[in-house]
C-alpha positions as CSV (number, residue, x, y, z in Angstrom):
1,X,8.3,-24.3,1.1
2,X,7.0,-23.2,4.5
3,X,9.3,-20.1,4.5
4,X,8.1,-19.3,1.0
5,X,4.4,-19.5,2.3
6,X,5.3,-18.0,5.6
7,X,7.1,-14.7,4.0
8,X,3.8,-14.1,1.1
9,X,1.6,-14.5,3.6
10,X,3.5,-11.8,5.3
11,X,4.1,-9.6,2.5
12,X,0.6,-9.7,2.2
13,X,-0.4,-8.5,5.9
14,X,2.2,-5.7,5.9
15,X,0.5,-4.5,2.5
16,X,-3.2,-4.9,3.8
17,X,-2.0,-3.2,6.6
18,X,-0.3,-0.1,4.9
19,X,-3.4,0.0,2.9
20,X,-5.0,0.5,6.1
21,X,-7.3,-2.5,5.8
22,X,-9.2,-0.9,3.6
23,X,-9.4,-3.8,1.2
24,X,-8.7,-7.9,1.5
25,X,-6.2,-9.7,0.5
26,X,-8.0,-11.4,-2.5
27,X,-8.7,-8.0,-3.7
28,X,-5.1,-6.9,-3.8
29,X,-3.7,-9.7,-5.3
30,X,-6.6,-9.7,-8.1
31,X,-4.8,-6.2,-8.7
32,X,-1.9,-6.8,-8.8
33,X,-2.0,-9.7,-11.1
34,X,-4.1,-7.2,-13.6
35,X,-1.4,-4.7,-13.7
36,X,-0.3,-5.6,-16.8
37,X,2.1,-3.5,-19.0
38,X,3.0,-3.7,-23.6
39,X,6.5,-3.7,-24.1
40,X,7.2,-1.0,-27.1
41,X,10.0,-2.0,-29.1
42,X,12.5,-1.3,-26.9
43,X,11.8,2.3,-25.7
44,X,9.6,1.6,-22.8
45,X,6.3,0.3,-21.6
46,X,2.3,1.6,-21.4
47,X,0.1,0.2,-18.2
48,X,-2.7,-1.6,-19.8
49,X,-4.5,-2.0,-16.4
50,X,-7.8,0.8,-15.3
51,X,-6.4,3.2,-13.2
52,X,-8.6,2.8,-9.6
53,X,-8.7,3.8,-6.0
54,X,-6.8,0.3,-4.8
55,X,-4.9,0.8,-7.7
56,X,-4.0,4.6,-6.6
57,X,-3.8,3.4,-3.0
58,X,-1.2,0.6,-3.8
59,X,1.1,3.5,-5.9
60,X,1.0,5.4,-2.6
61,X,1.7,2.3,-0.9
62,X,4.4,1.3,-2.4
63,X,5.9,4.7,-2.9
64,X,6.0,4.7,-6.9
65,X,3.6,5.3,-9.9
66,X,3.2,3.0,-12.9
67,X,-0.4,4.4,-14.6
68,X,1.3,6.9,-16.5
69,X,0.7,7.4,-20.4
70,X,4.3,6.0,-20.8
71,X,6.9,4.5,-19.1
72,X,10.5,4.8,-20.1
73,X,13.0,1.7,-19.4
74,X,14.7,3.4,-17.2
75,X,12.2,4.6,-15.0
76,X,10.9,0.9,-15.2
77,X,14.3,-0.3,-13.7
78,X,14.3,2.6,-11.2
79,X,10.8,1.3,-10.3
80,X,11.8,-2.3,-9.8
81,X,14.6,-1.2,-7.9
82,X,12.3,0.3,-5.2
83,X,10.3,-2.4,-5.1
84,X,13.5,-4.8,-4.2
85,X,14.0,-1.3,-1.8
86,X,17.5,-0.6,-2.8
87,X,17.7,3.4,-4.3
């Protein structure tokens, strides 16, 4: 449980700190948990979060987008496979 807690908090700081401090922690994660995709029968996925500036800064962030119109399943997969960092 404490390694758990240790490596979120973690996460966290390294992704307040690539954001250049410019926002808190509870203000990232309330992002994060409001970027929120529709499944479309089995071609691919729409964002149904507001595109913002945290929300742009987080896409630069990370390295990937995700607030385009539409979002094939394979892009999704490549997506998630950056954010586990293997390519």
């Amino acid at each position: 449980h404490f390694l758990i807690c240790f490596l979120a908090l973690l996460s966290y700081r390294v992704l307040e700190k690539k954001l250049d401090y410019q926002y808190t922690c509870e203000e990232i994660l309330d992002t994060l948990r409001g970027m929120n995709f529709a499944g479309i029968q089995e071609q691919g996925f729409v964002p149904l979060y507001k595109r913002l500036k945290i929300t742009d800064d987080l896409h630069e962030a990370c390295g990937f987008r995700t607030d385009y119109q539409f979002i094939t399943k394979s892009q999704m997969k490549t997506i998630q496979k950056k954010s586990k960092g293997k390519e």
